[in-house]
N, C-alpha and C positions, 0 to 999 in steps of 0.2 A: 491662519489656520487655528483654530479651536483644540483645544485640550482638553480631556477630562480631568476630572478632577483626582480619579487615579495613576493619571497617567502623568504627572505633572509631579505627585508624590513620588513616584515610584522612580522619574528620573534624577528626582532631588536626591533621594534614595540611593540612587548605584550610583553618584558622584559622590556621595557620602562615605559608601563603601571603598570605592575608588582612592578617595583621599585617606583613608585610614591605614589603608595596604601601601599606598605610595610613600607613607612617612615612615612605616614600618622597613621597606624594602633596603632604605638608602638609597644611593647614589649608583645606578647598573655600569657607572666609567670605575667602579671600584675593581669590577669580577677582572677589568685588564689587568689589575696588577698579578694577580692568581694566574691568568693566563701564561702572562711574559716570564713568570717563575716557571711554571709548568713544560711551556716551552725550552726554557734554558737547562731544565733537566729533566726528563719525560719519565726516567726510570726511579724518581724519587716519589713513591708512595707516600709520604707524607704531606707536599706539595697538592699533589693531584686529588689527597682527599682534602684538603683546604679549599681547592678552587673549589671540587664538586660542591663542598658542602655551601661555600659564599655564592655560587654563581648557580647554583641550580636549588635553591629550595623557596625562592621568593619568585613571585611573578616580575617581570620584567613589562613595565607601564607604557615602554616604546612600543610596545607591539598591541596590537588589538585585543583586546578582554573583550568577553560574554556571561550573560549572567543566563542561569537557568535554574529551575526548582523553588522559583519565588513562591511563598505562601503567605497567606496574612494569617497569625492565629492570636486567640487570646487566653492570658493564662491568668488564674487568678484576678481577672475583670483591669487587666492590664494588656496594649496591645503590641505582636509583636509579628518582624519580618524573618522569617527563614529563607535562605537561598544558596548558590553557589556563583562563584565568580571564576572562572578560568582565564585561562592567558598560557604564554610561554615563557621559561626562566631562560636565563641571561644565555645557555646553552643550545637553546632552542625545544627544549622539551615541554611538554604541556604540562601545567600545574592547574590544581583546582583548590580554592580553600571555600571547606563550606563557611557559613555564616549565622548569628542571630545579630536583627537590632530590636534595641528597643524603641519604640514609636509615641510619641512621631517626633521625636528628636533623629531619628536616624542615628543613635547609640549603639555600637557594635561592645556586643556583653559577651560574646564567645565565638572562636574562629577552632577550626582544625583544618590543616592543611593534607592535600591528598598525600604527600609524601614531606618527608623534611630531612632531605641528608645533612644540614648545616647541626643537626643534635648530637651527631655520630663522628663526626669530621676528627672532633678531639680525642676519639675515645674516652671520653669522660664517665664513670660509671653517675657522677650525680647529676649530670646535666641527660645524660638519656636517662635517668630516673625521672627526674622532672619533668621531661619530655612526654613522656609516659603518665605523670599526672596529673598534667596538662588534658589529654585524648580521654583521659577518665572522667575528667568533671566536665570538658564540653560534650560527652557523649552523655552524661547525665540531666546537663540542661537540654541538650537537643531533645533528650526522651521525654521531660517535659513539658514542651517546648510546643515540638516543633511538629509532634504526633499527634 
């Protein structure tokens, strides 16, 4: 069977994207240990925002991902992929991180995820700072970007 020539990038592409998320995720046999805490003491608040935050703010790669919102654009006579990847976290809940790469390396230059409990987990004011200034500069390249 025949390929185009964009179809062939574009699958290069979401394995790209694929493998970037999967190295970021770790290991989904970790969310058992959060689990079997959680389990052993269900009324311990602290636990249970631990799992929530490790076991649900990452895609989970055993389960089937879909991409959607693909676009090609160029900026500054540079080319680039915007998109979304979804999936389910280790919970079972859907997560979506949208995406830029840069092309045609398949360079992922900016992500923001649809949700991210693992920033909040600790109550850390500088980590949800950071969190925070993270969603500011990738919504600043996407508006670049991606518009």
């Amino acid at each position: 069977m025949a390929h185009s020539h964009d179809e062939l990038i574009n699958n290069d592409l979401k394995q790209s994207v694929v493998n970037f998320f999967k190295r970021a995720a770790g290991d989904p046999k970790g969310c058992d240990f959060f689990r079997e805490g959680f389990a052993k003491d269900p009324n311990n608040q602290q636990t249970k925002a631990l799992m929530t935050g490790f076991c649900d703010s990452e895609i989970d790669f055993t389960k089937p991902v879909s991409f959607s919102e693909m676009s090609k654009h160029v900026s500054e006579g540079h080319p680039y992929v915007c998109g979304v990847i979804s999936g389910e976290t280790n919970l079972g809940r859907k997560i979506g991180v949208r995406f830029i790469t840069a092309e045609p390396y398949h360079l992922v230059i900016g992500f923001k995820y649809s949700r991210r409990p693992i920033a909040y987990s600790g109550n850390d004011q500088f980590t949800i700072d950071e969190y925070h200034r993270h969603i500011e500069t990738f919504n600043k390249l996407n508006s670049e970007i991606c518009k």
